[in-house]
N, CA, C and O atoms as CSV, one atom per row, in Angstrom:
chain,resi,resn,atom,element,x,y,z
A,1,UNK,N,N,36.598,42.637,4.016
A,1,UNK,CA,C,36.866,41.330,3.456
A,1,UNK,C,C,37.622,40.500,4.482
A,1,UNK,O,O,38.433,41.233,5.048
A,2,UNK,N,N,37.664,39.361,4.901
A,2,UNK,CA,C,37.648,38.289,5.736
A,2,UNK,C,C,38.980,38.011,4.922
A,2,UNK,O,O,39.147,38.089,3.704
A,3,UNK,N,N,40.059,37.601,6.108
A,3,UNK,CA,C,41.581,37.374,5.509
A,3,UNK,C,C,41.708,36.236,5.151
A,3,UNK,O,O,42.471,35.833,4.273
A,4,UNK,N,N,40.737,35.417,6.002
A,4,UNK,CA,C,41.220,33.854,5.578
A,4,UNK,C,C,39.359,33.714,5.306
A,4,UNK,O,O,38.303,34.273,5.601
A,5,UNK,N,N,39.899,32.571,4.551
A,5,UNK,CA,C,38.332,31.577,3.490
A,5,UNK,C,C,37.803,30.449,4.978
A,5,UNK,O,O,38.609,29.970,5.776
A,6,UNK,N,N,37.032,30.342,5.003
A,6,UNK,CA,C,36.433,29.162,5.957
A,6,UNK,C,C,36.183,28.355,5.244
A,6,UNK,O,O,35.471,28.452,4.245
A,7,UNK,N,N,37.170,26.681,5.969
A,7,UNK,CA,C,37.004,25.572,5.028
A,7,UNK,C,C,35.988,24.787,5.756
A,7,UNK,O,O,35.297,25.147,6.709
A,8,UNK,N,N,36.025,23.373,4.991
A,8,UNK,CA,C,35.104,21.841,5.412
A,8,UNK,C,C,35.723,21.155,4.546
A,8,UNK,O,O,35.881,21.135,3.325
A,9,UNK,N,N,36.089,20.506,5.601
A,9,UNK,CA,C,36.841,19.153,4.648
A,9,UNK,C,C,35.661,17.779,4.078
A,9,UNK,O,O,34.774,17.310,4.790
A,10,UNK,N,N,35.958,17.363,2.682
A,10,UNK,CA,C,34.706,16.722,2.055
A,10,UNK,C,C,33.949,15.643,3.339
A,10,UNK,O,O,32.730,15.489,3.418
A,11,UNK,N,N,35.259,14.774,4.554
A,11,UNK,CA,C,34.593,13.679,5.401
A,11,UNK,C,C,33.825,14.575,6.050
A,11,UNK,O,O,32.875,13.866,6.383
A,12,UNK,N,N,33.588,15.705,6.471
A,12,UNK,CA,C,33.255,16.680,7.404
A,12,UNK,C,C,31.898,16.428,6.324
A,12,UNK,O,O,31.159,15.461,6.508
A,13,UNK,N,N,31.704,17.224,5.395
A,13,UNK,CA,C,30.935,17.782,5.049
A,13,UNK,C,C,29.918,16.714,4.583
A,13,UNK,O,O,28.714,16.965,4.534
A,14,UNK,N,N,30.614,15.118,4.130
A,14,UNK,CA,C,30.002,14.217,4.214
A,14,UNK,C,C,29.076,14.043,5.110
A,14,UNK,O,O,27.886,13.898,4.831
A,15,UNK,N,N,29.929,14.045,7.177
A,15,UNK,CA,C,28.974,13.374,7.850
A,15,UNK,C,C,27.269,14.681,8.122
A,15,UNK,O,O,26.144,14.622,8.618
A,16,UNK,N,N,28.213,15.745,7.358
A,16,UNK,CA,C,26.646,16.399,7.960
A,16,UNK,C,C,25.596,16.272,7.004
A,16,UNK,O,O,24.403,16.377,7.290
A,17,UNK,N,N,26.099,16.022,5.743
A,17,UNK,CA,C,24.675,15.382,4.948
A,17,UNK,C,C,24.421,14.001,5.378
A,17,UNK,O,O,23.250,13.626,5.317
A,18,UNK,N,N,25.404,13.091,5.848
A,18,UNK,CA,C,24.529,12.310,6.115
A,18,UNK,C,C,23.313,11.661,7.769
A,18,UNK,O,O,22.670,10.707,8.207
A,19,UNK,N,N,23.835,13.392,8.104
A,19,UNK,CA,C,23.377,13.904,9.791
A,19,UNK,C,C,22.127,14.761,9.053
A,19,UNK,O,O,21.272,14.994,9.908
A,20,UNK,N,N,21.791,15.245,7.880
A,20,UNK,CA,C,20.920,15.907,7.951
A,20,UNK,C,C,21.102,17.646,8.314
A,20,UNK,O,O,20.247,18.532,8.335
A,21,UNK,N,N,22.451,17.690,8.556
A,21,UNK,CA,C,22.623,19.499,8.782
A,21,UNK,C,C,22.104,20.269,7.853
A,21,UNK,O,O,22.187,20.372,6.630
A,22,UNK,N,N,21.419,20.907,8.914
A,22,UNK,CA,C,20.967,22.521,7.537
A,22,UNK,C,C,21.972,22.989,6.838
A,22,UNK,O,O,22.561,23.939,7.353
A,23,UNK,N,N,22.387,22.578,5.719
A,23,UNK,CA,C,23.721,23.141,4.937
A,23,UNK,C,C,23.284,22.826,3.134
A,23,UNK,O,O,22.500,22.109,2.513
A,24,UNK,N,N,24.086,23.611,2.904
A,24,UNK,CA,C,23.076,24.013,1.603
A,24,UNK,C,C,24.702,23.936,0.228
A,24,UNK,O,O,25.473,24.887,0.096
A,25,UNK,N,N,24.834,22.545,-0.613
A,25,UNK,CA,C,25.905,22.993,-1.345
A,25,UNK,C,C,25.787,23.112,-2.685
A,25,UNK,O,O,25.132,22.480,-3.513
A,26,UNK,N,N,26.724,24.268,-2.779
A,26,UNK,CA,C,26.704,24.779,-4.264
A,26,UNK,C,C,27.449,24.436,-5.346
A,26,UNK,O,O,28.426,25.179,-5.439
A,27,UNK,N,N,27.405,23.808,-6.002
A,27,UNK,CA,C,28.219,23.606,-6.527
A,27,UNK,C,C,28.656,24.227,-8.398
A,27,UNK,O,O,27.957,23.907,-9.359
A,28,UNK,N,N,29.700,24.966,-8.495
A,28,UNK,CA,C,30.040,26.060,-8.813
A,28,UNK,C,C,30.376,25.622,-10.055
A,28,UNK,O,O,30.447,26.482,-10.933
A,29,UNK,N,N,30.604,24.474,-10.341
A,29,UNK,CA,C,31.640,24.184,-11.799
A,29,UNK,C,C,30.738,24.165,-12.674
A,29,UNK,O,O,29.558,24.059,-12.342
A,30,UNK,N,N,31.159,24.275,-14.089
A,30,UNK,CA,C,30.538,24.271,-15.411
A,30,UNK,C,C,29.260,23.223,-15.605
A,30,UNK,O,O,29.033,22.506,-14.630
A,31,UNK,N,N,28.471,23.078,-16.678
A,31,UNK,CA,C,26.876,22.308,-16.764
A,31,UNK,C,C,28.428,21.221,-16.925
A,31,UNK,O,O,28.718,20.637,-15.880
A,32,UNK,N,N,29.003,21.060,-17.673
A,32,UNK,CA,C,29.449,19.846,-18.314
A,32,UNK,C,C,30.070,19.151,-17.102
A,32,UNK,O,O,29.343,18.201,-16.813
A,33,UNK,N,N,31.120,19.234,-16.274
A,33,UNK,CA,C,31.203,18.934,-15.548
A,33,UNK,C,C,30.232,18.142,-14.602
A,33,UNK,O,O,30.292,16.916,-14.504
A,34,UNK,N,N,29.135,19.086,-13.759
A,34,UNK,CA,C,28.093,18.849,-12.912
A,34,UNK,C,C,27.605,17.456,-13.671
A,34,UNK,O,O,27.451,16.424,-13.017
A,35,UNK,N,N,27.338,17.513,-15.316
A,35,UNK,CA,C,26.975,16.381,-15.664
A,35,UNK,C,C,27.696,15.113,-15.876
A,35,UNK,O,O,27.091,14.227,-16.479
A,36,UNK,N,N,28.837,14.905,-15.490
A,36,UNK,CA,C,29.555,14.146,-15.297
A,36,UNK,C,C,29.297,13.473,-13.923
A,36,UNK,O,O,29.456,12.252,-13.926
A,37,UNK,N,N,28.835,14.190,-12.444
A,37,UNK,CA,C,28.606,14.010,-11.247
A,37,UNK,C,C,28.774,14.882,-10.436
A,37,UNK,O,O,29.726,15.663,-10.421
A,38,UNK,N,N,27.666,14.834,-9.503
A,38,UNK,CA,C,27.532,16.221,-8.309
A,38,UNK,C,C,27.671,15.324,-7.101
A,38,UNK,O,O,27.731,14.097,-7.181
A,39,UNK,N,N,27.722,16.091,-5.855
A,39,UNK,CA,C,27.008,15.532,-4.721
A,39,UNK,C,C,25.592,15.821,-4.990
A,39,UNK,O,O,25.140,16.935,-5.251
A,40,UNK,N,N,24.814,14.530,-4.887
A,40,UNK,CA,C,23.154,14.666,-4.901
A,40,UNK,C,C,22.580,16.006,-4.494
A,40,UNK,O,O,21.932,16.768,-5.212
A,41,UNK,N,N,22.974,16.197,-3.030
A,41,UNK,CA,C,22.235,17.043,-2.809
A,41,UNK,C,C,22.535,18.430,-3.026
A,41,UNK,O,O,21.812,19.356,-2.660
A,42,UNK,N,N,23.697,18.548,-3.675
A,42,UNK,CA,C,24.315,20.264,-4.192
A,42,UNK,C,C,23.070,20.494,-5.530
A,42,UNK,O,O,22.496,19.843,-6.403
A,43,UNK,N,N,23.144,21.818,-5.001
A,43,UNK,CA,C,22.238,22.986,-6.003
A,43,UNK,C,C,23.516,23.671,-7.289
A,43,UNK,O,O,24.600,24.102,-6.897
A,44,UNK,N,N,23.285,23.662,-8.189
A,44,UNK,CA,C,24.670,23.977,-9.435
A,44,UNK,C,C,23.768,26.015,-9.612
A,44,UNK,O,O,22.741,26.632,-9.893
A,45,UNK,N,N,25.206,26.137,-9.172
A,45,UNK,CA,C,24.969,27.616,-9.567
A,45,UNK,C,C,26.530,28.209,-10.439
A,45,UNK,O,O,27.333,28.801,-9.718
A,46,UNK,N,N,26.855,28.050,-11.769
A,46,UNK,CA,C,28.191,28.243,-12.453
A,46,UNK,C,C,28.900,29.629,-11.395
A,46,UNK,O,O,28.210,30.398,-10.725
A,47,UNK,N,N,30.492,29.654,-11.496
A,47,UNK,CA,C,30.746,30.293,-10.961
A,47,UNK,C,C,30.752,31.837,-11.543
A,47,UNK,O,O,30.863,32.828,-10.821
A,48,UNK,N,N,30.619,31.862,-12.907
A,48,UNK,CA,C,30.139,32.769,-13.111
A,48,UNK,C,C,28.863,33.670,-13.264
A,48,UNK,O,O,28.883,34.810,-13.729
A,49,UNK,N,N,27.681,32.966,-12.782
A,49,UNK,CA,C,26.485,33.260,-12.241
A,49,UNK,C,C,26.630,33.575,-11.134
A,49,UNK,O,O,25.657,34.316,-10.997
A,50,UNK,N,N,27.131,33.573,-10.202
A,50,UNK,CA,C,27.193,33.731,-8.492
A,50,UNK,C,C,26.523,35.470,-8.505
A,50,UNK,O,O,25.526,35.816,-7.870
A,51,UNK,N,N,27.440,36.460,-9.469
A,51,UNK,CA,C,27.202,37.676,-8.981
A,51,UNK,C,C,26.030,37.965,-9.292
A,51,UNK,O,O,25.503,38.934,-8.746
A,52,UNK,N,N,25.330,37.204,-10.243
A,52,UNK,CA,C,23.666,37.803,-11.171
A,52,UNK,C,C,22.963,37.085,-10.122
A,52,UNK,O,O,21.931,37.657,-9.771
A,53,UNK,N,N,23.266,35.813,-9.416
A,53,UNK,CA,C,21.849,35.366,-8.628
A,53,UNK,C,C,22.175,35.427,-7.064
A,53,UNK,O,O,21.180,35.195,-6.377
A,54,UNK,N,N,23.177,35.649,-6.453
A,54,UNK,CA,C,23.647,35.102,-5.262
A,54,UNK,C,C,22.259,36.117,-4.524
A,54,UNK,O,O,21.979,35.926,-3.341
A,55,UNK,N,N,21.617,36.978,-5.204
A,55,UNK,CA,C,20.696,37.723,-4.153
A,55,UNK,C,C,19.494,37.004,-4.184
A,55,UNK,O,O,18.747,37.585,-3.397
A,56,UNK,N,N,18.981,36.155,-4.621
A,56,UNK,CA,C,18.053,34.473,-4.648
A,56,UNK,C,C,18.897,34.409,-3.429
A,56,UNK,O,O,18.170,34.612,-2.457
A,57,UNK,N,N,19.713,34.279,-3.195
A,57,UNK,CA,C,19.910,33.281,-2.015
A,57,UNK,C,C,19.283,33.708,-0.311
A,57,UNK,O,O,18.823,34.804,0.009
A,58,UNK,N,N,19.397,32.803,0.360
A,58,UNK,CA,C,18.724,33.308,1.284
A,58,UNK,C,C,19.767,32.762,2.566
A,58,UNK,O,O,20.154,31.624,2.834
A,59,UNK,N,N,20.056,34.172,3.270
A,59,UNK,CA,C,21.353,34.812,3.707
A,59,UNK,C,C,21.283,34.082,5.131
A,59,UNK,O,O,22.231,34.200,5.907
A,60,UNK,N,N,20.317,33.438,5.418
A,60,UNK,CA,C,20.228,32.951,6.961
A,60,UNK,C,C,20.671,31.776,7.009
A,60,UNK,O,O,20.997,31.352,8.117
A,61,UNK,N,N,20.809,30.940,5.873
A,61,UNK,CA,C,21.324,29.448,5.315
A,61,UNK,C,C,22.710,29.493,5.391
A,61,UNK,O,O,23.322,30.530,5.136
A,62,UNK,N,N,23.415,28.171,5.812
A,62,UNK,CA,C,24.902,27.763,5.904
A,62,UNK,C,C,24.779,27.429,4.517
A,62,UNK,O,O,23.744,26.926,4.080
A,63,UNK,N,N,26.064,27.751,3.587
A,63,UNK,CA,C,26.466,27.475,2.523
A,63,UNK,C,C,27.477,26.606,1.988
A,63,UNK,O,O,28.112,26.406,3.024
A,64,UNK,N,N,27.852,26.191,1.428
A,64,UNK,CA,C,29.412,25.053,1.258
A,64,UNK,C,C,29.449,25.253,-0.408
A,64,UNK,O,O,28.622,24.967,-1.273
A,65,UNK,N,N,30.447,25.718,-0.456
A,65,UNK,CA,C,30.600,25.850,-2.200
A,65,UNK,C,C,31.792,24.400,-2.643
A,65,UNK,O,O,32.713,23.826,-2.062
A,66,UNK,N,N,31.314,24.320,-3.579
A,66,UNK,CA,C,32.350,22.963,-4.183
A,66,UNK,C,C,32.488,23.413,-5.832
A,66,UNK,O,O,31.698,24.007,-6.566
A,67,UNK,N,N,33.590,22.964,-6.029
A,67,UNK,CA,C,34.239,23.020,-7.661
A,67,UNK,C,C,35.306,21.392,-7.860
A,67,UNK,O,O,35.349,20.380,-7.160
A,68,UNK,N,N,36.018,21.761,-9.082
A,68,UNK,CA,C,36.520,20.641,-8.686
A,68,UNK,C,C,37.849,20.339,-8.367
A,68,UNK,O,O,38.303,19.239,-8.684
A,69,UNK,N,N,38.567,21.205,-7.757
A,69,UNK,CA,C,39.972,21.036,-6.952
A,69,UNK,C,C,39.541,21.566,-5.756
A,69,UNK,O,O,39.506,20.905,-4.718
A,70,UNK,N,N,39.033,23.349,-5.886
A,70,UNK,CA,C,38.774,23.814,-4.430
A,70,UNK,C,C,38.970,25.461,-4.888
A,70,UNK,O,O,38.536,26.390,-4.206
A,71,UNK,N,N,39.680,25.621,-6.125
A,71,UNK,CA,C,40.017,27.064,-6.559
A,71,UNK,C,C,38.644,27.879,-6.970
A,71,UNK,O,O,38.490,29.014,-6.519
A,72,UNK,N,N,38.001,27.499,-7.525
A,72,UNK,CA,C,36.655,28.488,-8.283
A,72,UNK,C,C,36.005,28.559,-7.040
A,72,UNK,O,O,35.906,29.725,-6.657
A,73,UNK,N,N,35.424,27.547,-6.108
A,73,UNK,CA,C,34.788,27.576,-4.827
A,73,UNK,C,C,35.309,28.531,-4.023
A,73,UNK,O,O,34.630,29.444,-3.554
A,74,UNK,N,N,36.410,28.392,-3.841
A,74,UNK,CA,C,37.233,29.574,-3.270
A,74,UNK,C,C,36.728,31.265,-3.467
A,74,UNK,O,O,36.209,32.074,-2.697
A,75,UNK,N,N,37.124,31.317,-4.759
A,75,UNK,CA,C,36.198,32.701,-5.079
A,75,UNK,C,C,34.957,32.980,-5.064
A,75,UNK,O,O,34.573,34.149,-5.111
A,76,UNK,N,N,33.991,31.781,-4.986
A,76,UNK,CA,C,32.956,32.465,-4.435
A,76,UNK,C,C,32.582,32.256,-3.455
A,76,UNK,O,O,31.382,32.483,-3.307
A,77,UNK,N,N,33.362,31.716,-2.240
A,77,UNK,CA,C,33.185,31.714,-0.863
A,77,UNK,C,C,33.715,32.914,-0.527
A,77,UNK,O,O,33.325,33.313,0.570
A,78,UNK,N,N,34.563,33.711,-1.165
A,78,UNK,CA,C,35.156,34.532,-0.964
A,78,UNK,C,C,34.092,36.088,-0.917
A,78,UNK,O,O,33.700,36.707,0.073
A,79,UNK,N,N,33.879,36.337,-2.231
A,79,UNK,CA,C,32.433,36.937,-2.974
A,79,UNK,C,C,31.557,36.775,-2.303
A,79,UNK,O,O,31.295,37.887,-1.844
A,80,UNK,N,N,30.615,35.784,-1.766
A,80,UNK,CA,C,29.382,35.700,-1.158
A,80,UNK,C,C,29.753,36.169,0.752
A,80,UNK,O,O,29.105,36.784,1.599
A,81,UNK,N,N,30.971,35.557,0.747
A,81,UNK,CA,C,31.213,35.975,2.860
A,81,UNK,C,C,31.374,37.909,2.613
A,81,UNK,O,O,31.067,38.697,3.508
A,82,UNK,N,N,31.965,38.396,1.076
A,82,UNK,CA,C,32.233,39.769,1.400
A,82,UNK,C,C,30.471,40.385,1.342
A,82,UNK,O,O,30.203,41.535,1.688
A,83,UNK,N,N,29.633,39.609,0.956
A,83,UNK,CA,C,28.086,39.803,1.124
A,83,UNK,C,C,27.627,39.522,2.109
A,83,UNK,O,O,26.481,39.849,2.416
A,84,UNK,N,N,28.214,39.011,2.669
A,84,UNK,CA,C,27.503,38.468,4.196
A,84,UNK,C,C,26.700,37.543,4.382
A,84,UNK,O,O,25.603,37.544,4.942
A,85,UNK,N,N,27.676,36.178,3.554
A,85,UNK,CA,C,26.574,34.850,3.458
A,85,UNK,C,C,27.572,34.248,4.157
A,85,UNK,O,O,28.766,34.506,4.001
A,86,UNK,N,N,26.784,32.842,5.512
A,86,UNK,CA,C,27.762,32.016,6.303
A,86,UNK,C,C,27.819,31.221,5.022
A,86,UNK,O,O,26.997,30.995,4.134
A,87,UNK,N,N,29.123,30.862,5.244
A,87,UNK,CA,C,29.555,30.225,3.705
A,87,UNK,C,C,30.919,29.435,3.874
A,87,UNK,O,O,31.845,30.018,4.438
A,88,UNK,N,N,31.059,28.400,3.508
A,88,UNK,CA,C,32.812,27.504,3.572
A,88,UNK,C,C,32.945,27.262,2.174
A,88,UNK,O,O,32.178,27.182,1.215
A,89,UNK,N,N,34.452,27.149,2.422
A,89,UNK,CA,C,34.642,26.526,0.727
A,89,UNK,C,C,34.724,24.861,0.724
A,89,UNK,O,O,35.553,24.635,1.605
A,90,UNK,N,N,34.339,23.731,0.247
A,90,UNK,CA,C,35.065,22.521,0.493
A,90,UNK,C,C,36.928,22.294,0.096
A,90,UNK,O,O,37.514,22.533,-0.960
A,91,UNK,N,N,37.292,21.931,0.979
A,91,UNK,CA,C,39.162,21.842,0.512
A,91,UNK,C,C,39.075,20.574,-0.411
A,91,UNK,O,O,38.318,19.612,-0.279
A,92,UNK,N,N,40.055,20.806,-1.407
A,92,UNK,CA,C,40.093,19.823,-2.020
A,92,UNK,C,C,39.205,19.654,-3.429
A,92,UNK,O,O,39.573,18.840,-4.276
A,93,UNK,N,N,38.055,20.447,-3.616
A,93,UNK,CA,C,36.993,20.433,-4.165
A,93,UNK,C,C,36.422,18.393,-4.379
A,93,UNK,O,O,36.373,17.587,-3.450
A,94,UNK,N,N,36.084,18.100,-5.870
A,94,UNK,CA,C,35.164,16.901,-6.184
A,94,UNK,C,C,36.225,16.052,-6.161
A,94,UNK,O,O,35.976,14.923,-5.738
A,95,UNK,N,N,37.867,16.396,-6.659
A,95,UNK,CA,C,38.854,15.423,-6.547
A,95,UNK,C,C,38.846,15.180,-4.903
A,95,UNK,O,O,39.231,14.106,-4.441
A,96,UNK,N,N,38.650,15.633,-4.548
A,96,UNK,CA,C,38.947,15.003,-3.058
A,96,UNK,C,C,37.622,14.228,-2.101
A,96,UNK,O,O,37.806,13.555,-1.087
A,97,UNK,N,N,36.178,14.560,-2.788
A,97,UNK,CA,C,35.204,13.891,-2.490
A,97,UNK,C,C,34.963,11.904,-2.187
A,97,UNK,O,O,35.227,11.053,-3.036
A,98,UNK,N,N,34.703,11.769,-1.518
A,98,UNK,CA,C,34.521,10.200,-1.276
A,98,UNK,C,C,32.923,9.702,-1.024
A,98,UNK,O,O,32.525,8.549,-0.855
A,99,UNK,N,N,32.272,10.746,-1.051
A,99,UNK,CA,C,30.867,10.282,-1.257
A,99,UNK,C,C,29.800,10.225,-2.183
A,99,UNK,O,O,30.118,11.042,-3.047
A,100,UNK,N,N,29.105,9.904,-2.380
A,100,UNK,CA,C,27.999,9.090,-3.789
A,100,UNK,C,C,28.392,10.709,-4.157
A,100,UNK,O,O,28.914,11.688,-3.624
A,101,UNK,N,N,27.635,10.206,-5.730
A,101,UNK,CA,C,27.117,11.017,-6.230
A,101,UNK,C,C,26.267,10.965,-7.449
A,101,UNK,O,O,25.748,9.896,-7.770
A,102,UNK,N,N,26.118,11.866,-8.035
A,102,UNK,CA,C,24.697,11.856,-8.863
A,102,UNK,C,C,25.117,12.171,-10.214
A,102,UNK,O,O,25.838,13.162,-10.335
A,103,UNK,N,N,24.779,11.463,-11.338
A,103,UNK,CA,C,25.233,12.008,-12.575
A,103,UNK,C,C,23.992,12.334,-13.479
A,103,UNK,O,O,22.867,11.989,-13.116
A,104,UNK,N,N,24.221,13.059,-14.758
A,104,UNK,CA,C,23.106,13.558,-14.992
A,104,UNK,C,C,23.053,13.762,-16.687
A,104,UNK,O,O,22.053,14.243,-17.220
């Protein structure tokens, strides 16, 4: 297990969606939430689903997990790197976000 979590801060993680980086985000929090607003391009996987599907995932992909402070993301950046997925948590989670997003 990896001592420290690998972060991305939301401007970071902003400019690479809007660079187009192969990066793939998850975003971890409850349906109700997500339906309140995501980043567009995050995929919603609850954080308590992570352990039933994280093997769907496909392990060669950069990952970025988001919640909405930075704590639930945390654990499963945590969970998926002890699997051996490149993976960050966003700091800050959706409270700290400054870019669009998508409601639903």
């Amino acid at each position: 297990m990896a001592d420290e979590i690998p972060t991305v801060f939301p401007d970071v993680l902003k400019c690479m969606l809007e660079k187009g980086d192969w990066v793939t985000v998850v975003d971890v929090r409850e349906d109700d939430e997500v339906a309140a607003g995501k980043i567009p391009q995050a995929i919603h996987i609850r954080l308590a689903d992570i352990p039933s599907q994280f093997q769907k995932m496909d392990r060669s992909k950069d990952y970025v997990m988001v919640c909405r402070s930075g704590h639930r993301s945390a654990a499963a950046t945590e969970f998926l790197q002890s699997e051996g997925f490149h993976v960050r948590n966003m700091e800050g989670g959706m409270l700290a976000w400054t870019g669009a997003i998508e409601r639903h």
